[in-house]
matplotlib code that plots the C-alpha trace (Angstrom):
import matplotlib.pyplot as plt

x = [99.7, 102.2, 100.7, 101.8, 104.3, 103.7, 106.3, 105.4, 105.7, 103.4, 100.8, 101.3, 100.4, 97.4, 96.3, 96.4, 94.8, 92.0, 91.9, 92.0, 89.0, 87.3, 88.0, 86.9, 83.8, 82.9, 82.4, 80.6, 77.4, 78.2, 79.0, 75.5, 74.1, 75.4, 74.7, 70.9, 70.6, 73.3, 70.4, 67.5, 69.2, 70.0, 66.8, 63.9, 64.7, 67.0, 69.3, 72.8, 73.9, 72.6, 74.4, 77.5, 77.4, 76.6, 79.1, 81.8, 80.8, 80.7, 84.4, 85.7, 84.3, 85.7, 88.9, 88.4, 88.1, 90.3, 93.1, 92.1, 92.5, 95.8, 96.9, 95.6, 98.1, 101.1, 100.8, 101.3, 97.9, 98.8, 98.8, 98.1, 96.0, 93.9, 93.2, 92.7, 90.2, 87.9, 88.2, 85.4, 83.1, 83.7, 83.4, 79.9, 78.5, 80.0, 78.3, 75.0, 75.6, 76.9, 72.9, 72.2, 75.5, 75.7, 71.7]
y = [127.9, 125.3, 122.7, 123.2, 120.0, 119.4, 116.9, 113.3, 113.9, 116.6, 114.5, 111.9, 114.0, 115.3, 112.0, 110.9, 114.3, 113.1, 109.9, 110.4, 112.6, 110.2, 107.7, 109.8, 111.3, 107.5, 107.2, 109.8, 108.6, 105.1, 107.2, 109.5, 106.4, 105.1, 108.4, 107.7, 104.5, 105.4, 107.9, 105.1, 102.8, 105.7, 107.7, 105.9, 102.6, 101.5, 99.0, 98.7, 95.9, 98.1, 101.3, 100.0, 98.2, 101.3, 103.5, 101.1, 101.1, 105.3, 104.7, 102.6, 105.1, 108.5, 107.1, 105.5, 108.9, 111.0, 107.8, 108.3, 112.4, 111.8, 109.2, 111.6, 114.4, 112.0, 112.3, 109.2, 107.4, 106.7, 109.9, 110.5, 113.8, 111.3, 108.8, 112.1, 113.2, 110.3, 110.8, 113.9, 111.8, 108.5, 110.0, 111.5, 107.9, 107.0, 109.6, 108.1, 104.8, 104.8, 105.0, 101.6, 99.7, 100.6, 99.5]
z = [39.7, 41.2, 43.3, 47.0, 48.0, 51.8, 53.1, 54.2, 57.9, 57.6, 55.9, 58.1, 61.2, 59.4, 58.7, 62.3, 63.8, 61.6, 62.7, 65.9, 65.7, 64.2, 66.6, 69.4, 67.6, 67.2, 70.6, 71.5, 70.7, 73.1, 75.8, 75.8, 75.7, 78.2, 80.7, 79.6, 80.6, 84.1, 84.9, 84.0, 86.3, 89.1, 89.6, 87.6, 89.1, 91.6, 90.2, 91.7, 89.1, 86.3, 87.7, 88.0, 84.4, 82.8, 84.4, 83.6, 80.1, 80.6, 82.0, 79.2, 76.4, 78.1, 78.6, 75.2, 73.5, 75.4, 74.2, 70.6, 70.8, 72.4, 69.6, 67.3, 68.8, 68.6, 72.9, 75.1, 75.5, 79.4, 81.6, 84.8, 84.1, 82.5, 85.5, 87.7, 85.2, 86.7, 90.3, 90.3, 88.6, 90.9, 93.9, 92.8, 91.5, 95.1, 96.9, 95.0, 95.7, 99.0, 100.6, 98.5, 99.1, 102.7, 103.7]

ax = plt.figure().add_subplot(projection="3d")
ax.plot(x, y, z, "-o")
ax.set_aspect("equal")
plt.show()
């Protein structure tokens, strides 16, 4: 049996699907940590400073991982869909906050 020859650019692409992946799968683990401790610092105790640490961190790691996937893909990293992905989310975590900021 011959040995199937795949071209270099096709290799290449593999080899940053995979990568990608990997990157993203990486941070999957600091982002459900960081939802624990978001939901320790919203409902167990109150702490403003706390909350807002941990959702910035939650932030930086899903936009993080959704930038490796789409480097992964050969996709630009910057895209709008991506920023509009966080609005849902913010405006709950302001709906939360909003009671402790405001009084």
């Amino acid at each position: 049996m011959a040995a199937v020859q795949e071209e270099p650019g096709q290799q290449q692409r593999q080899v940053r699907a995979l990568v990608g992946l990997v990157g993203a799968t990486a941070l999957v683990y600091p982002l459900l940590l960081c939802a624990v401790r978001l939901t320790f610092a919203q409902l167990l105790v109150v702490d403003v400073a706390g909350t807002l640490l941990w959702l910035t961190a939650g932030i930086g790691c899903s936009v993080a991982a959704v930038a490796a996937l789409r480097w992964g893909v050969d996709r630009p990293v910057r895209s709008p869909w991506l920023l509009a992905g966080l609005l849902p989310p913010a405006a709950f975590e302001a709906w939360l906050l909003w009671p402790l900021l405001a009084g």
